[in-house]
N, C-alpha and C positions, 0 to 999 in steps of 0.2 A: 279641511273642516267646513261641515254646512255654516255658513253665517247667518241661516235659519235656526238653527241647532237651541236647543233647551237649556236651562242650566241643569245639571247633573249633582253640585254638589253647590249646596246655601250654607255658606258660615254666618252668624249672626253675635255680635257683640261675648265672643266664646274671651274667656278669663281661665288661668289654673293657677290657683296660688298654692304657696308650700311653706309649712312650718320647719322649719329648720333652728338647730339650738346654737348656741355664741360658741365658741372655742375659745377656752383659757389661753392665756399668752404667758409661759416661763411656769415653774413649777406649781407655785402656791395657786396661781386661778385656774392651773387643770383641777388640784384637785378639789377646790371649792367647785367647780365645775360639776363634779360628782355629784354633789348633794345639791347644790341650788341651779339648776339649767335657765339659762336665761331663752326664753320664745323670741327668735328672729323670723318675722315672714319677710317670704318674696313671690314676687309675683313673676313667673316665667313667664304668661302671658296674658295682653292686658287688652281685652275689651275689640279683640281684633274683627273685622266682618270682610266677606269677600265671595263670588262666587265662580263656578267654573264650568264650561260650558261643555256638553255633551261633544264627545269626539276633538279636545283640547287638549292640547300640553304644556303646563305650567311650570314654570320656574320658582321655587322658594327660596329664597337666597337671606343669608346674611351672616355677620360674623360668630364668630362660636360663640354659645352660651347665649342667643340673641332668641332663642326658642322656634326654631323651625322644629327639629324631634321631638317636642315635644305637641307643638302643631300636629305633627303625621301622625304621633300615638292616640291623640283625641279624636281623628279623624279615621282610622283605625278600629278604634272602640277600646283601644288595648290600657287608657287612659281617660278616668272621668274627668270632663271641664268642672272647674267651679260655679262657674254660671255660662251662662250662653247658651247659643241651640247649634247642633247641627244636623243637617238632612242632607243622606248621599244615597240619590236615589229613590227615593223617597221613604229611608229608613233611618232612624235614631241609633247611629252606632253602637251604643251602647246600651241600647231595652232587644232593639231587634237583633243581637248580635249572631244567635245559630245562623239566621237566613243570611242576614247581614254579611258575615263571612263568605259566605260560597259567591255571594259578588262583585269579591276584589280580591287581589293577588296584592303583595307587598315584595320585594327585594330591599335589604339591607349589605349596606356592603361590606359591612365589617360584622353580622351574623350570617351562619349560614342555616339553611333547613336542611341543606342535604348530613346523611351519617356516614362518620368520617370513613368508619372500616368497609364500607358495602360501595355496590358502585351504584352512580346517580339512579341506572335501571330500575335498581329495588328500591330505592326513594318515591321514584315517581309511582310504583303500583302502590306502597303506601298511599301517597295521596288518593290515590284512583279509587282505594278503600272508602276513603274518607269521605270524598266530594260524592260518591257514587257514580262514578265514570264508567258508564259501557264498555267493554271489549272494546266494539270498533272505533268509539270515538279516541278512547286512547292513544290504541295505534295510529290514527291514522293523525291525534294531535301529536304526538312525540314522534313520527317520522317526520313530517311536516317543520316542524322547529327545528330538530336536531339537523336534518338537510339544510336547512337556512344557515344555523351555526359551524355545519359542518364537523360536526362530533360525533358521527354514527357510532363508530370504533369505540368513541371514549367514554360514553355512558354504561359500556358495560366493562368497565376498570373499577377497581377500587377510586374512592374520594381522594384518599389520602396519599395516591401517584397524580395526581392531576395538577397542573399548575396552578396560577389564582387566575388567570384569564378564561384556562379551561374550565373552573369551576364556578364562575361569575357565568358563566353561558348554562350551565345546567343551573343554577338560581334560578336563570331564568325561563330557562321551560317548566322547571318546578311551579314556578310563582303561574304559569301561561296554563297550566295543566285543565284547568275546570272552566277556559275563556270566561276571565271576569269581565267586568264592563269597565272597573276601573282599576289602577294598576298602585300605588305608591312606593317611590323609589327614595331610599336613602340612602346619598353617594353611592350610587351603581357602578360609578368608576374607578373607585379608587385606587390608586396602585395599580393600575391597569397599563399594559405598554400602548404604544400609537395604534399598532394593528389591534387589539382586542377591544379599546374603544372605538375604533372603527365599527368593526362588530358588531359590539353592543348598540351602538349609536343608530345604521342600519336595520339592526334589529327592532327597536322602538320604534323606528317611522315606518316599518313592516305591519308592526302590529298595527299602530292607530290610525294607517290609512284603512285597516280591517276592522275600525271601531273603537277601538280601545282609549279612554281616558285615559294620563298619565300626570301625574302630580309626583315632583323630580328635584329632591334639595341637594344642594352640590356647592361645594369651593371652585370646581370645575367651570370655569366660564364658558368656556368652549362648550361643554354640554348643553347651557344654557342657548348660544349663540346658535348652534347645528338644529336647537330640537326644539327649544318652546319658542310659543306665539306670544305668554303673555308671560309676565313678571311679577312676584309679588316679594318686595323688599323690607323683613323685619328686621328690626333689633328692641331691644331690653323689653321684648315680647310687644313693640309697640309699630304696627303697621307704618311705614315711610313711604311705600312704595308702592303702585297696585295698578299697570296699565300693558299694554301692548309691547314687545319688544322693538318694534317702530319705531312707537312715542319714548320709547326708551333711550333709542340710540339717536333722539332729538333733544335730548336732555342740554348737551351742552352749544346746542346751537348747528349750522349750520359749517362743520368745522371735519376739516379733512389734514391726513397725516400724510406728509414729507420724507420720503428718506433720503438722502442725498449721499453722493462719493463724489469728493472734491479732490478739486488740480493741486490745490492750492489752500492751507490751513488760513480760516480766517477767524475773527474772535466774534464777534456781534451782526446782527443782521438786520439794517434798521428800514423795515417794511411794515407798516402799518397789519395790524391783526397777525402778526404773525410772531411765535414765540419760537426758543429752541427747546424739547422736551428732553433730550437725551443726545449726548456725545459716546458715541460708542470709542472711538479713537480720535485721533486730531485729523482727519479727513475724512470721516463718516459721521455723521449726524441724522438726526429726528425734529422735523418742522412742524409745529402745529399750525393752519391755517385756518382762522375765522374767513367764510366767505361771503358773510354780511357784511366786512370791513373792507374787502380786498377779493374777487371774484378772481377765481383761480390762471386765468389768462395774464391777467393782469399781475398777480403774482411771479408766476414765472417772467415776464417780463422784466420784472423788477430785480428779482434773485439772478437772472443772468448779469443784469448792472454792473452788484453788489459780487460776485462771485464768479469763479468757471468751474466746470463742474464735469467730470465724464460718464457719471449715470445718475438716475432719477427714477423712482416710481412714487408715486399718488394714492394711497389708500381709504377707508373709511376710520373714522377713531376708532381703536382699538376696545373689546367691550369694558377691561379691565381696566382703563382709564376712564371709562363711564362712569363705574359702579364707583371708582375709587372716589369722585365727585361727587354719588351721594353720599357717601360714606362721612366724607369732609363737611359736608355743607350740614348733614344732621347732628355733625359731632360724634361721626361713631368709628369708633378704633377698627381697624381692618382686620380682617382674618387674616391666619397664620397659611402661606404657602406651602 
């Protein structure tokens, strides 16, 4: 990405509340329920701002019901803010939305655009209807993609033979069909095996090395670790989080993970900055290492002391012990695996 580069999309103090009514508890308050509703708001999201820079890929992260989907529906247009502004591209999602539309693509991973009985082919000349796609540009976008995914064969199947990895790959040329500028992904992975996120995952750094913004909410950390540059961490619609994946994975300091396979079971390991994260058996372990306390030489020095040992690797903290960090320190319950 140019580190020149514009911002593309300005979120500004964006809010969405929702009136929602009480639910009776046991017979008698359902059904006075009936007749007298009591008005509960809530505020999915609160006063959040952020922006995203032309030819970037963002990470929204946080735990369910924390308001990311609802984020990407106002950003979308497919949802009014209650207050705030947003500008992607230099268009108000929701007053400009005919034009608005045709310059961004969306993938969701648990809807689909493609129809179920037809094969993805006739999906895509739909859209080609729609967007007003030339002849050649067509062909020459859905050769171009489907070669990369490698599904020539399988777009012109029925939807309803295809696997969910094969048909997460036609989402995706669907969504790529009119080359938008900007893309939003929600869970693009999900339920996806090793190899098809693979795919997928190649596939996005395909695209936004060719330009493409990509704004990408995911449980998946690993999507977040492979593909965005920067981070943006809500929950109870309230921004935590908002910088570099860099400065991200400097959150808990200057600290490196241990794995050890020992000779010899031992209980404790008394080295300054250094903790045990996990016993996987009583001669496999997980070492956390602060190297502001204890410089990694110097550590190993120490752990041969304390221990014998017949294998060793050193890694960087893992990203899910990152996040889980913020998640602690703000007070916020983790999402579900």
């Amino acid at each position: 990405m140019d580190n020149n580069a514009k911002d593309i999309i300005t979120v500004k103090g964006l809010t969405k509340k929702y009136i929602t009514y009480k639910r009776g508890s046991g017979f008698k308050e359902s059904v006075k329920a009936l007749f007298v509703r009591e008005k509960v708001p809530v505020i999915a999201v609160n006063d959040i701002s952020f922006s995203v820079r032309d030819g970037d890929i963002i990470g929204l992260l946080g735990p369910n019901g924390a308001g990311k989907s609802t984020t990407i529906k106002m950003l979308t247009g497919t949802l009014y803010p209650t207050c705030g502004t947003i500008e992607v591209m230099g268009y108000n999602p929701t007053k400009n939305r005919k034009n608005y539309v045709r310059q961004i693509g969306a993938v969701f991973g648990q809807r689909s655009q493609l129809i179920w009985d037809i094969p993805p082919l006739d999906s895509f000349r739909m859209n080609k209807a729609i967007y007003g796609i030339s002849d050649e540009e067509f062909e020459e976008r859905v050769s171009f993609m489907a070669k990369l995914f490698m599904v020539e064969d399988l777009i012109k199947r029925p939807t309803r033979v295809l696997s969910l990895g094969e048909r997460m790959k036609c989402e995706f040329i669907m969504a790529m069909l009119h080359n938008p500028k900007v893309v939003f992904l929600d869970e693009p992975t999900i339920g996806l095996d090793v190899i098809a996120k693979h795919n997928i995952r190649d596939f996005i750094r395909r695209m936004n090395g060719m330009g493409t913004t990509f704004i990408l909410t995911t449980h998946d950390l690993e999507d977040v670790e492979q593909l965005a540059r920067k981070v943006i961490i809500i929950n109870k619609g309230v921004k935590v989080f908002d910088d570099t994946i860099e400065n991200l994975k400097k959150v808990l300091g200057a600290k490196k993970i241990v794995q050890l396979t020992l000779i010899k079971e031992v209980g404790t390991l008394d080295i300054p900055g250094a903790s045990i994260l996990e016993r996987e058996s009583p001669l496999k372990m997980t070492v956390s290492v602060d190297l502001d306390r204890m410089p990694i030489n110097e550590f190993m020095a120490k752990l041969s002391e304390q221990c014998a040992f017949s294998d060793i690797s050193v890694k960087e903290m893992p990203m899910d012990i990152i996040i889980t960090h913020i998640y602690q320190s703000k007070g916020i319950e983790q999402p579900d695996k």
